[in-house]
C-alpha positions in Angstrom: 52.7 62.9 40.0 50.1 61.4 42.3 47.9 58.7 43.1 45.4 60.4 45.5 41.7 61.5 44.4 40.9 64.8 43.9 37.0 66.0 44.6 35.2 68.5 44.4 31.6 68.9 44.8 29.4 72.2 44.6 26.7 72.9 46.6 24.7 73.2 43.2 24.8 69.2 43.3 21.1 67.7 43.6 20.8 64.2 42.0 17.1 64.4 42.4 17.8 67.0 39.2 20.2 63.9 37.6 18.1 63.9 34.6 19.2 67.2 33.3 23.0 66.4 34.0 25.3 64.4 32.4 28.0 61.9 33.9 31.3 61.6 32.1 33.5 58.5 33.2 37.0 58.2 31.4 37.8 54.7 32.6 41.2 52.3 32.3 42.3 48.9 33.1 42.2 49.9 36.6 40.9 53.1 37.8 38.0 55.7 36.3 37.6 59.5 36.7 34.1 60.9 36.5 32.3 64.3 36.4 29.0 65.2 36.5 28.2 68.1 35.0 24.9 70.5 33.8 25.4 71.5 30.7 28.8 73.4 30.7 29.0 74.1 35.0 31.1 71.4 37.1 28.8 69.8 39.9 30.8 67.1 40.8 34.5 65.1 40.0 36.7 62.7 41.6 39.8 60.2 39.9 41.4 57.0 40.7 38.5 55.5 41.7 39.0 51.2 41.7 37.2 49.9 38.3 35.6 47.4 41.3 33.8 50.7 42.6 31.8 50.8 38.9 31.2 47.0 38.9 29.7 46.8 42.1 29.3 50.7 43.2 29.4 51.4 47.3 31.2 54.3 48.3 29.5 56.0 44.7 26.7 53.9 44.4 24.2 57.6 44.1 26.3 59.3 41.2 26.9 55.8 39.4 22.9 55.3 39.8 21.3 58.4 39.4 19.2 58.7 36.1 21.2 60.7 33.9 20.3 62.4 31.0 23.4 61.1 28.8 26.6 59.3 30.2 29.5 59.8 28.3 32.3 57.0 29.0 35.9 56.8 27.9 37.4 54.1 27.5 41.1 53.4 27.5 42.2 51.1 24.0 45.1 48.8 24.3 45.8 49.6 21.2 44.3 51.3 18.2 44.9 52.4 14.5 44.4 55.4 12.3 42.9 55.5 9.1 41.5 57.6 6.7 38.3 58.1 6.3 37.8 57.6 3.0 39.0 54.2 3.1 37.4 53.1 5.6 34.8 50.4 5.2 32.4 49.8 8.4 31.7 46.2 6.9 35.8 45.3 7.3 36.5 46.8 10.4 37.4 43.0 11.6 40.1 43.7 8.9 41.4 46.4 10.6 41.6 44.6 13.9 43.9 42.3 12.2 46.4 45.2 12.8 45.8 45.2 16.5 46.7 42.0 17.4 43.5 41.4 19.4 43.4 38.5 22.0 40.4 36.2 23.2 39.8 39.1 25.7 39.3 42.1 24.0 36.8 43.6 22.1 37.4 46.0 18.7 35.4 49.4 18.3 35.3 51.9 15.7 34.5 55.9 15.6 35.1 58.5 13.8 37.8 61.0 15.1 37.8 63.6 12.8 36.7 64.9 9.5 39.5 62.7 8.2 40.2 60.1 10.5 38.5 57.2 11.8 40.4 55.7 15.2 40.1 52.0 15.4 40.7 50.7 18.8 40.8 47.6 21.1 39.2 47.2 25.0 39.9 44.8 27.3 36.4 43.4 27.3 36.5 44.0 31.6 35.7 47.7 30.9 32.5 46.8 28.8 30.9 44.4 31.3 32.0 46.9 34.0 30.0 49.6 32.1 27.3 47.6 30.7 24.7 48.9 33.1 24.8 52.5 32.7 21.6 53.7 31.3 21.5 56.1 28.1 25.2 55.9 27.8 27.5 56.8 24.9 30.8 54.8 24.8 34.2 56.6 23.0 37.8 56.3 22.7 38.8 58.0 25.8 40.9 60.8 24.4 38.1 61.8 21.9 37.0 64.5 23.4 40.7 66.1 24.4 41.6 65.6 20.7 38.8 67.5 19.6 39.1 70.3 22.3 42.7 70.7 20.6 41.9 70.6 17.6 39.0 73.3 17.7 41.9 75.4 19.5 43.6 76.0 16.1 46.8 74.4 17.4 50.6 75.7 15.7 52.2 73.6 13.9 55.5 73.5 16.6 52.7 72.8 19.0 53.0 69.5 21.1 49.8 68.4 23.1 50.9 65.9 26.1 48.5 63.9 28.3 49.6 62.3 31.2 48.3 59.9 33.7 48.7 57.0 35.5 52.4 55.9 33.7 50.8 57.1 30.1 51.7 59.6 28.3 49.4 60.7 24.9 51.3 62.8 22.5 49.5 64.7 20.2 50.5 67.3 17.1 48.6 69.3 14.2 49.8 70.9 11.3 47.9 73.5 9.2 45.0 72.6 11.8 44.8 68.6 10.5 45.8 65.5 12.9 49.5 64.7 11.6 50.6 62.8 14.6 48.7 60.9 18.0 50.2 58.1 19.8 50.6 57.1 23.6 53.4 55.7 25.3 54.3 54.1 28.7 56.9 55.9 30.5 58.5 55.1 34.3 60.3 58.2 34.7 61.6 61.6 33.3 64.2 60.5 31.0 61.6 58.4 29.1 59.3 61.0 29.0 61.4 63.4 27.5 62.7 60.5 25.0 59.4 59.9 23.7 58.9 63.6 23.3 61.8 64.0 21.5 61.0 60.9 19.4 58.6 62.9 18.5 60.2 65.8 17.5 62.1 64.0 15.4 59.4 62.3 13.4 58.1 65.6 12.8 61.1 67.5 12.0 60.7 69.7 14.7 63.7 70.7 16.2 63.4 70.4 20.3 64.1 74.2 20.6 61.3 75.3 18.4 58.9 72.4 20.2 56.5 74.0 22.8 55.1 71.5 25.0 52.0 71.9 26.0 51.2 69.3 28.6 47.5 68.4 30.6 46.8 65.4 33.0 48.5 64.3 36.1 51.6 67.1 36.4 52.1 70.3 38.1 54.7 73.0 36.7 56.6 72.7 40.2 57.3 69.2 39.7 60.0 67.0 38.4 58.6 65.9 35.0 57.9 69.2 34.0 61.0 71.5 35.1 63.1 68.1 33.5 61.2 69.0 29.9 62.0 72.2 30.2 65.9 71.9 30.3 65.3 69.7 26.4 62.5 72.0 24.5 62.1 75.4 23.8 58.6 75.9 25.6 57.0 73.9 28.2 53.5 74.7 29.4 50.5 74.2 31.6 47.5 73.7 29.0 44.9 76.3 30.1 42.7 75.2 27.8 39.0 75.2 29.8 35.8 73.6 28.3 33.4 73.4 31.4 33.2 76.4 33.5 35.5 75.5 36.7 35.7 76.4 40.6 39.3 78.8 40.7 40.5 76.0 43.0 40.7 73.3 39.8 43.2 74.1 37.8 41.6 73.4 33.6 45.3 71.4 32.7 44.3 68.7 35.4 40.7 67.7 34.4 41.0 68.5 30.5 41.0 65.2 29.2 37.9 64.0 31.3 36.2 67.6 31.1 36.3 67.4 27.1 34.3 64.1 26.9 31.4 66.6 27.4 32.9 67.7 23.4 31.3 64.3 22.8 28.1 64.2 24.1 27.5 67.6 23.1 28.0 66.5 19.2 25.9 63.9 19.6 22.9 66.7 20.9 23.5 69.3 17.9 
């Protein structure tokens, strides 16, 4: 796993054009990930950016300025609850909080997930001033948009979606095509990933043999984390899953996350 940035730019790329495009920023405690794309081609990403470069932009200051037709941002809760949507009430959502355990510092948001789910989540209220200037900008939960890219997949029942990045791991499972199971976890090394993967497993009665991993974010198939899964689970993959049209040189598992925000503003269009 790796801290540098990855970029990539095409020579399509002409912010004097930034109104037809739109900028998706998936954005944590300390670091943010962008794109900028028109309508479903990649112009332009980079990760692991300082949250200081959106608070006072320098090295980005034209792509975190240019006037965009929609920005779609991400942002990472510090914690959140599930809960159905037909009991949910938008008038007690300070109710819900009460399950969050929020502090003097963060803020509560609401949204719907699925046709069943509504996600209630807390931000460290750093992210929202350090966002507040982006014009014509749509704020989410920042795996939104790679829940909804799974779920409109069809996913198996044995099926076990993995996000990781930056220490955090999101763990994600369907079954008869419905949200049975999201959570995220901290993890320091490969024995606590694969022990919250096999948590997992046994939550859902899915025996680690029949389990197929199927993991996107910050992981290669050549490295530790993932050849260590494979010794405990009956499948370990690569999600190939694509939703923007990509350059062969990115592979789709590494930007899914990010690239599936565009799920989000796209929803918001139709």
């Amino acid at each position: 796993m790796s801290e540098h940035i990855h970029h990539y730019t095409s020579d399509d790329l002409s912010l004097t054009q930034a109104h037809s495009y739109t900028l998706l920023l998936q954005v944590d405690e300390n670091r943010f990930s962008y794109a900028v794309i028109d309508g479903k081609q990649l112009l332009d990403w980079a990760e692991n950016h300082p949250v200081d470069e959106l608070r006072d932009p320098k090295q980005l200051r034209d792509i975190l300025t240019a006037n965009y037709k929609q920005v779609v941002t991400g942002l990472h809760g510090t914690g959140f609850t599930l809960l159905p949507s037909s009991l949910f009430d938008t008038e007690r959502v300070a109710d819900a909080a009460r399950l969050l355990d929020v502090s003097d510092d963060e803020e509560v948001s609401a949204e719907v997930l699925d046709n069943q789910n509504i996600i209630v989540y807390k931000i460290n209220e750093a992210l929202t001033r350090a966002t507040k200037d982006l014009d014509n900008q749509k704020t989410v939960y920042s795996n939104a948009g790679w829940i909804k890219a799974i779920a409109d997949a069809r996913p198996a029942d044995a099926d076990i979606y993995l996000d990781m990045g930056n220490g955090m791991v999101s763990i994600l499972n369907f079954k008869d095509t419905r949200l049975r199971f999201y959570n995220t976890f901290k993890f320091n090394n490969h024995e606590e990933l694969a022990y919250f993967c096999a948590l997992v497993c046994s939550e859902l009665a899915i025996k680690p043999e029949d389990a197929r991993l199927i993991i996107s974010g910050d992981i290669n198939d050549t490295d530790g984390y993932f050849t260590y899964l494979q010794g405990f689970f009956g499948e370990v993959t690569l999600n190939a899953l694509q939703v923007l049209n990509l350059p062969q040189n990115i592979p789709s598992h590494k930007i899914l996350a990010l690239a599936a925000l565009s799920l989000c503003a796209l929803s918001e269009e139709n």
